[in-house]
C-alpha positions as CSV (number, residue, x, y, z in Angstrom):
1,X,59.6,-3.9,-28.6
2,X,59.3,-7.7,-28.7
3,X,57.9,-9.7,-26.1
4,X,58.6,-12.7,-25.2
5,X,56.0,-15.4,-26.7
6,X,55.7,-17.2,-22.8
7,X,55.4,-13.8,-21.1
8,X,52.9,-13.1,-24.0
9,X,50.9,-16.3,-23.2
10,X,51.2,-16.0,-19.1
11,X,50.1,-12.0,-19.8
12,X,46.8,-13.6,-21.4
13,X,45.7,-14.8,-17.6
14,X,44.2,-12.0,-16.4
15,X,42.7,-8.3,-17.1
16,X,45.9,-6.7,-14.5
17,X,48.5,-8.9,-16.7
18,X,46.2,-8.0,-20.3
19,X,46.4,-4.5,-19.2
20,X,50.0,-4.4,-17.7
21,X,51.1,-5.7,-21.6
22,X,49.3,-3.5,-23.2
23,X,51.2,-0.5,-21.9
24,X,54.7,-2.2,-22.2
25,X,55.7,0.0,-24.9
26,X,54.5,3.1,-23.5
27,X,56.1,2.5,-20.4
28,X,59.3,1.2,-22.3
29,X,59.6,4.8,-23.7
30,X,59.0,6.8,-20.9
31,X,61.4,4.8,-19.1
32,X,64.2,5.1,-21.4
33,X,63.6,8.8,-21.5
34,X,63.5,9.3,-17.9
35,X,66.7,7.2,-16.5
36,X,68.6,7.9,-20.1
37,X,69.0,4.6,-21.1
38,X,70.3,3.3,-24.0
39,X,68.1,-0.7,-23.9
40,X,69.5,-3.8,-25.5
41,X,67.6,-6.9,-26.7
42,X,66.0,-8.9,-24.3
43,X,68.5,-11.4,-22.4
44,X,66.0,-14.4,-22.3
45,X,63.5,-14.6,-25.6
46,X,61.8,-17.3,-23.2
47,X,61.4,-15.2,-20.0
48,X,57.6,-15.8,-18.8
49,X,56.9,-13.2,-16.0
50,X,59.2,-10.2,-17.0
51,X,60.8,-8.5,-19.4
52,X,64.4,-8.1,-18.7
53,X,67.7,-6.7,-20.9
54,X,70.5,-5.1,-20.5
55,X,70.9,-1.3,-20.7
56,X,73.7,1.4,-20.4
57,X,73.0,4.7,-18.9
58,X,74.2,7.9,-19.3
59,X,77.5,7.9,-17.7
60,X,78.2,4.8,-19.4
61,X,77.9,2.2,-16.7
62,X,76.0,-0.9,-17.3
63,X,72.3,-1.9,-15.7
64,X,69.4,-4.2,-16.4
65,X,65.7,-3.0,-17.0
66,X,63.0,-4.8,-15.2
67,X,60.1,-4.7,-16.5
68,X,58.4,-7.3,-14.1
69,X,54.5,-8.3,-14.8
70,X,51.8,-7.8,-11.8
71,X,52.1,-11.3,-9.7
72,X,51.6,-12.2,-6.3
73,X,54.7,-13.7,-5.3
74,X,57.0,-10.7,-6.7
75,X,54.9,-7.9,-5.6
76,X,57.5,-6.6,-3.0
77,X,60.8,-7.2,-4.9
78,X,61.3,-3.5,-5.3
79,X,61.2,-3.0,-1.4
80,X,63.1,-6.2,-0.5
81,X,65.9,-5.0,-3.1
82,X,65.5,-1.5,-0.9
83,X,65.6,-3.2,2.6
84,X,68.8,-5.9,1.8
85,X,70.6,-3.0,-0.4
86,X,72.7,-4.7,-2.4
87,X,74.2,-7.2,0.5
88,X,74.3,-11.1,-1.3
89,X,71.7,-9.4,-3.5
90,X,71.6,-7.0,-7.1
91,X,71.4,-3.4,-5.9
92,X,68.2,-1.3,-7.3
93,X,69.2,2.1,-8.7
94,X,66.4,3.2,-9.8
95,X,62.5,2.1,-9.4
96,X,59.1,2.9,-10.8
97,X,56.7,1.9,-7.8
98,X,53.3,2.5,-9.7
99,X,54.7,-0.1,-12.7
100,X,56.9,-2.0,-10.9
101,X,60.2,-0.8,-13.2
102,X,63.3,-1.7,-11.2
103,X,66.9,-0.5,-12.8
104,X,68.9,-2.9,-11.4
105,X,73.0,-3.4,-11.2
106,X,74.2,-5.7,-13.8
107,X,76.3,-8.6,-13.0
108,X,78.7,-9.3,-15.2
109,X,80.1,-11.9,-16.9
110,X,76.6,-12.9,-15.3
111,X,76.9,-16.8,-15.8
112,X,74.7,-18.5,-13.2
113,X,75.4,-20.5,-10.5
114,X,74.3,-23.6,-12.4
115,X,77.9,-23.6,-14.0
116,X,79.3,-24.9,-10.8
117,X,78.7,-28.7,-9.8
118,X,75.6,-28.7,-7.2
119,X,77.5,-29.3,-4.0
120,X,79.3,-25.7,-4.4
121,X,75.8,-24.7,-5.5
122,X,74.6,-25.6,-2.1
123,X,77.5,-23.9,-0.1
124,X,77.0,-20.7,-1.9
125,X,73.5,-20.4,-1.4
126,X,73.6,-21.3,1.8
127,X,76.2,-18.5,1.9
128,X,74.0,-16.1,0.3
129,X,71.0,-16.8,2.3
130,X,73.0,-16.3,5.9
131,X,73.8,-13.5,4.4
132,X,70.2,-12.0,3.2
133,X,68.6,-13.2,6.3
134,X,71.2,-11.3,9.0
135,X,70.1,-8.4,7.5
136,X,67.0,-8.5,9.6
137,X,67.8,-7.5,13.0
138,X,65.0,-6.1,14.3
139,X,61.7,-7.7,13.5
140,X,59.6,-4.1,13.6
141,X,61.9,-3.4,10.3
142,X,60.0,-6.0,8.7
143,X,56.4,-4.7,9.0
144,X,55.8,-3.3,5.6
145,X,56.4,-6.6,3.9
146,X,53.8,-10.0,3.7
147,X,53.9,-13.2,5.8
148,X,55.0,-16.2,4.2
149,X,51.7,-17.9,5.2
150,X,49.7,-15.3,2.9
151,X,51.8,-17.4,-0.1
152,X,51.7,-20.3,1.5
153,X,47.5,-20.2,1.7
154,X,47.4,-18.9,-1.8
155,X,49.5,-22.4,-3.4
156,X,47.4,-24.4,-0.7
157,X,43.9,-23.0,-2.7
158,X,45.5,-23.5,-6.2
159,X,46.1,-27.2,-4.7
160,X,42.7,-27.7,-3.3
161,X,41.4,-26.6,-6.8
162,X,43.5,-29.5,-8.3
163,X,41.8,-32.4,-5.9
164,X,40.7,-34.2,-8.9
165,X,44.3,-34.8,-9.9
166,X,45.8,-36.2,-7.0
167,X,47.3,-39.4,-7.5
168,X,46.9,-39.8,-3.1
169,X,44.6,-37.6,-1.2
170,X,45.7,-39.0,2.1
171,X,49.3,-37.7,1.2
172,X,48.6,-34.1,-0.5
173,X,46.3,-33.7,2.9
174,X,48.5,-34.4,5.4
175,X,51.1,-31.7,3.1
176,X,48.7,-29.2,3.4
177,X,48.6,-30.0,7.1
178,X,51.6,-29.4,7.8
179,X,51.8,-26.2,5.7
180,X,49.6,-25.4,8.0
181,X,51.0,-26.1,11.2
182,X,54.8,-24.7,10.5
183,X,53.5,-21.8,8.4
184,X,52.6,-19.7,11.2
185,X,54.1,-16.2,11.9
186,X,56.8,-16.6,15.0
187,X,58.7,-13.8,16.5
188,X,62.5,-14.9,14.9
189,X,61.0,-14.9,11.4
190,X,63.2,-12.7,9.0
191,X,62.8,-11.6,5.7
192,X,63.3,-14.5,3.0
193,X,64.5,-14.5,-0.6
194,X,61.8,-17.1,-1.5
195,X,63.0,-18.1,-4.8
196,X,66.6,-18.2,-4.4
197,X,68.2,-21.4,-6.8
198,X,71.1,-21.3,-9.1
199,X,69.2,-20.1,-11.7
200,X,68.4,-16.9,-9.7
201,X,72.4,-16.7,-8.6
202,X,74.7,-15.1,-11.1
203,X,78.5,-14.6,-11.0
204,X,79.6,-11.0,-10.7
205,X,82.7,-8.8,-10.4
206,X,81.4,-6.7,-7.1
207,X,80.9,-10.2,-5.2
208,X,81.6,-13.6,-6.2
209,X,77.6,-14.2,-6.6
210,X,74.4,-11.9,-6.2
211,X,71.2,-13.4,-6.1
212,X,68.3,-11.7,-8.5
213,X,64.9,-11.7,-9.1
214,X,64.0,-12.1,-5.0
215,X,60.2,-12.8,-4.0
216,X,60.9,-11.3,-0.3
217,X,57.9,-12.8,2.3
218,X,58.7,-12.6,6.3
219,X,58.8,-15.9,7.5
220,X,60.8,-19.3,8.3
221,X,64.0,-19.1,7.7
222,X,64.1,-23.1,7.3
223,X,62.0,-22.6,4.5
224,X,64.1,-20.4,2.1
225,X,66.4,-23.2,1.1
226,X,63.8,-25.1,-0.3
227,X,63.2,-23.9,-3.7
228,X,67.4,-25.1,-4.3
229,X,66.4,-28.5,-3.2
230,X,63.4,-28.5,-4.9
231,X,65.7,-28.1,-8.3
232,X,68.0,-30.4,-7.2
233,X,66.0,-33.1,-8.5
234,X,68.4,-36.3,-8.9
235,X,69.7,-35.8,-5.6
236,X,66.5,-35.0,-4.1
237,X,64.6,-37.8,-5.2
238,X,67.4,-40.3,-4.4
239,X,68.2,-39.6,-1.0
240,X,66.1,-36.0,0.6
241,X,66.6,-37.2,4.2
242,X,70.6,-36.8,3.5
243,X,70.1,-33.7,1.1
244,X,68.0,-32.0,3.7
245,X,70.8,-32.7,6.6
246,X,73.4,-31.8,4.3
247,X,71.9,-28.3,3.6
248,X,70.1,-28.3,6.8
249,X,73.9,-28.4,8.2
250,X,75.4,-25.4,5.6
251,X,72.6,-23.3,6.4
252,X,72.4,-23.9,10.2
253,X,68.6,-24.3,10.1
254,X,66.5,-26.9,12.2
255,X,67.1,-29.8,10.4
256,X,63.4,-31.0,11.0
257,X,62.2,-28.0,10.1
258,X,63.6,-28.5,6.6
259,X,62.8,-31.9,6.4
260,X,58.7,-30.9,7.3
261,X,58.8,-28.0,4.8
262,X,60.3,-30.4,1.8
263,X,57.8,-32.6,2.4
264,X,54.9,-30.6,1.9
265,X,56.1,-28.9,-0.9
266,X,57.2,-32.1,-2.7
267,X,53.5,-33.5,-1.9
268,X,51.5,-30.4,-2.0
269,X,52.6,-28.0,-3.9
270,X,50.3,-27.0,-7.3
271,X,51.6,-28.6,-10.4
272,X,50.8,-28.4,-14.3
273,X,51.5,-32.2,-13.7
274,X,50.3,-34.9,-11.2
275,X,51.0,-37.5,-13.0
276,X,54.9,-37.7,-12.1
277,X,55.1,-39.9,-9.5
278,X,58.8,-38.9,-8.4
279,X,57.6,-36.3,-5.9
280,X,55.3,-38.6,-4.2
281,X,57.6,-40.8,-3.6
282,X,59.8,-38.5,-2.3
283,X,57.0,-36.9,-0.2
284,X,56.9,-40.5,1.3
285,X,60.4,-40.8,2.0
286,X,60.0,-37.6,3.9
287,X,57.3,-38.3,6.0
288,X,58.9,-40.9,7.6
């Protein structure tokens, strides 16, 4: 079983991850035993937080193994994939709670959403996340799942770690401010995706697109288009106030809303580097 040399190196980070890796293989063959699979190679030798490749199962019909390491963000992906049940989303036929092991529908031919020019990016996941969010219709159906705060404190710690690195304290604090402020638990909070981008979209024969790899949180639903505009860079750092109207507009979110969580992410999120002064500048932009 070979595993991936940046899921290798983010497995080295701590004793659950150490631990988790260690048993890959043990797990890998219990797994194939138990569901029948027949497992391919890896699809990405590069993947960094799970190992994923395609497999075939006994009747013959096609699947992906998940083998996902212990995180914080994707802790709940196997009951979000449960609670959305295959609407705009991958459906989860099989699941190993106590590892984490999803067997999960595979798209097919699978290219990403990244293949389309990023204005139809930005009408299909604002499609997608419609989709996803009216799922949630009654907010007592959402009380087995996290608040988005409980991520949003963990990134503003990792942040607060980093003070020695930021190129403009006054600007970093006033984005952890107002993750603060708009990060609070409201009564038409639904469940979010999270980490929905083109990256995590793929083209498929059941629908048009399925989004994968969901980090589901209860929260905003202004907030889940942000991680698309945070890898739309160009446009992003040209022009966000436009960017965040424009998708503001597809999504039908508060517009403001948008606007205040782009700009604390773009100045406050934790970064490898601090030194790229593009998301500052944007951050300024943004604050009006």
């Amino acid at each position: 079983m070979k595993i991936p040399k940046e899921l290798f190196v983010n497995c080295q980070k701590g004793p659950e991850r150490k631990a988790w890796m260690s048993g890959l293989p043990v797990l890998f063959r219990e797994l194939e035993t138990r569901w029948s699979l027949r497992v391919g190679e890896p699809f990405d030798p590069a993947g960094s937080c799970s190992w994923v490749a395609p497999a075939t199962r006994a009747n013959g019909e096609s699947a992906v193994l998940k083998l996902a390491m212990p995180h914080m963000e994707g802790q709940d992906e196997i009951s979000g994939l449960g609670f959305w049940n295959g609407n705009g989303i991958v459906k989860l036929l099989e699941a190993d709670l106590e590892s984490g092991a999803m067997l999960l529908e595979r798209c097919l031919p699978g290219t990403t959403l990244h293949s389309e020019p990023e204005p139809r990016q930005d009408e299909v996941v604002a499609n997608l996340l419609k989709q996803i969010w009216s799922l949630t219709r009654n907010p007592s159906d959402l009380s087995g799942f996290r608040p988005l705060s409980l991520m949003i404190e963990f990134w503003c710690r990792e942040t607060i770690a980093q003070r020695h690195l930021w190129p403009d304290a006054g600007l970093v604090n006033e984005g952890l401010r107002v993750f603060k402020e708009i990060g609070r638990p409201a009564l038409t909070d639904v469940l979010l995706a999270t980490d929905l981008h083109a990256g995590n979209v793929l083209r498929s024969q059941r629908e048009p697109w399925l989004v994968i790899d969901p980090k589901p949180f209860v929260g905003d639903r202004a907030y889940d288009p942000v991680q698309h505009l945070m890898n739309c860079e160009t446009r992003l750092h040209r022009d966000p106030i436009e960017l965040v109207r424009w998708v503001a507009d597809l999504t039908e979110v508060d517009a403001e809303r948008l606007r205040l969580w782009t700009l604390a992410r773009a100045a406050a999120d934790p970064r490898d580097d601090w030194k790229d002064a593009r998301w500052m500048r944007t951050a300024r932009k943004l604050a009006l």
